[in-house]
N, C-alpha and C positions, 0 to 999 in steps of 0.2 A: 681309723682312717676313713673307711667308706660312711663313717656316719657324717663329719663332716664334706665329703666330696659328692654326695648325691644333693643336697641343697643346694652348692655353688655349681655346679652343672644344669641343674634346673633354673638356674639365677639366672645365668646365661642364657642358657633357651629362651628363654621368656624375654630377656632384653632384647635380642638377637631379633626376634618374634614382632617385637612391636619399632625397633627398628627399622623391620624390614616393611611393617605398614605404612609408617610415616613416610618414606622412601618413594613405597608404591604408589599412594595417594598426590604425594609431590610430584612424582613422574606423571601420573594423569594428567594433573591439573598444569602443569609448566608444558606439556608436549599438543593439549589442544588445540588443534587451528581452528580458529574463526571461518563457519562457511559463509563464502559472497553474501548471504542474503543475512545475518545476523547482526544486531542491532544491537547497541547499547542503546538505553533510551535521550538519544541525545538531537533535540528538534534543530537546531543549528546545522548537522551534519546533515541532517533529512534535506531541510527546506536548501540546502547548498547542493545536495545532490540531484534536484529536483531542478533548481531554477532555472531559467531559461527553457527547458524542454516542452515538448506537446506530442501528445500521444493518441491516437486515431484508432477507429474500430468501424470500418464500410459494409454493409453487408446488403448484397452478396457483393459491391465494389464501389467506390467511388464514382464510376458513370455510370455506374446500371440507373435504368431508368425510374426502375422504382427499388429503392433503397433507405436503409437505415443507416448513418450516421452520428459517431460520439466523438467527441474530442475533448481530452482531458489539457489543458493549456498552464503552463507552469509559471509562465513570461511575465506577468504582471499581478503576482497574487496565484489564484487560482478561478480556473473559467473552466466550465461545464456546458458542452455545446449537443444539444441534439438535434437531426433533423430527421424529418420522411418525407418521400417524394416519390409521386407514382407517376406514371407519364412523362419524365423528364422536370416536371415541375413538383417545388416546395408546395406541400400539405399542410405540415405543421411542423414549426421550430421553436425551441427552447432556448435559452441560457441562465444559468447560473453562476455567478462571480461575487468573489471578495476579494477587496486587495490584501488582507491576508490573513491567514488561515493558522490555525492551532494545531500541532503534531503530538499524535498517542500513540504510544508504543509498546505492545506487549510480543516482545521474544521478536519472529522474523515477520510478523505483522505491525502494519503500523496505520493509522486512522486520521484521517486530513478532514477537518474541522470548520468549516466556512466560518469566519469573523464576520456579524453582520453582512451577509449574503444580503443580492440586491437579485430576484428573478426577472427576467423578462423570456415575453412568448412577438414572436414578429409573423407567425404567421399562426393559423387561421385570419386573427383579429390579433394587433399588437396591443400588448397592455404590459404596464411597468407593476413592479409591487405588486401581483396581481394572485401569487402565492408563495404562503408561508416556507421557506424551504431549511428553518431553520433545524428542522431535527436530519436531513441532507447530508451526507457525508459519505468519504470514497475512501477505500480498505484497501492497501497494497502489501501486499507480500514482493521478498527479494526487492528490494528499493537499491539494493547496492548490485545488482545481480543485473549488466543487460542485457542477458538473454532469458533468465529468467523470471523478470522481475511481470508481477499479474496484477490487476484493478477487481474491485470488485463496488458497483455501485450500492452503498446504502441508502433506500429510501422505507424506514421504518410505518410512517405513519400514509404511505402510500399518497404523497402528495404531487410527486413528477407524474401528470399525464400523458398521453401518446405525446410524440415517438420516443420520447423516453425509453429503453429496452434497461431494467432496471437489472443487473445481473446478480441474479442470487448464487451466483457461483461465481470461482476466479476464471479471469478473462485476460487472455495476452493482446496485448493496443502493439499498430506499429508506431514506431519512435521516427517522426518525419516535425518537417519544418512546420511552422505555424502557417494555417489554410485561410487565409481572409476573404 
């Protein structure tokens, strides 16, 4: 009797065993929540989350007299605005815009792609076309996240000049109306 009863005992364990894996694993994987800033890679849901919005960065504030200025603009495509101004007056400003842009997404980052970008500079001397900004792009994390949600300006081959403040690191913009 115990020759056949220690096999069928051990059957069981073992069933029981991997049972109880499949179980666990299912339980993982069914009990995960999605945190706010997690992305499936789906540029629809991006570019809808995004639109309409504009996002600002003053430093040290919007009327200080000499200050840095970015604004990341959702409204019509995407638009990249920088300025500097020392003494109450524009030094040098920037734009970059495309009406619209390509979304990449890896995990809770995600990479906004200028579609034939058009640059213009209005101040020192205004000039259109006047640089390449095609390798240009802007890295957010938490995009579904609005408290959390950070920019990060990529300019690879170094072609944004002053006042561009090109941030090699993530950076929180406040979320305000569009500034004309």
């Amino acid at each position: 009797m115990m020759r056949w009863a220690m096999p069928a005992v051990l059957g069981i364990a073992l069933l029981m065993t991997s049972w109880s894996a499949v179980a666990l694993v299912a339980s993982s994987v069914c009990s995960r929540e999605e945190s706010p800033g997690a992305i499936e890679a789906d540029p629809d849901r991006v570019q809808a989350e995004l639109d309409g919005r504009s996002f600002r960065q003053f430093d040290p504030d919007r009327d200080a007299d000499e200050r840095k200025g970015v604004v990341l603009d959702f409204s019509d495509g995407v638009t990249l605005w920088a300025q500097y101004a020392e003494d109450g007056h524009v030094v040098s400003e920037w734009e970059v815009r495309a009406s619209t842009y390509r979304v990449e997404s890896r995990g809770e980052e995600v990479t906004i792609t200028f579609v034939d970008p058009s640059a213009c500079r209005q101040f020192p001397e205004e000039c259109s076309a006047c640089v390449d900004t095609s390798s240009v792009s802007i890295s957010i994390r938490n995009v579904f996240d609005a408290d959390g949600i950070r920019f990060r300006i990529d300019d690879p081959d170094g072609v944004l000049t002053s006042p561009f403040p090109v941030f090699g690191s993530w950076t929180s913009f406040e979320e305000d109306e569009y500034l004309e």
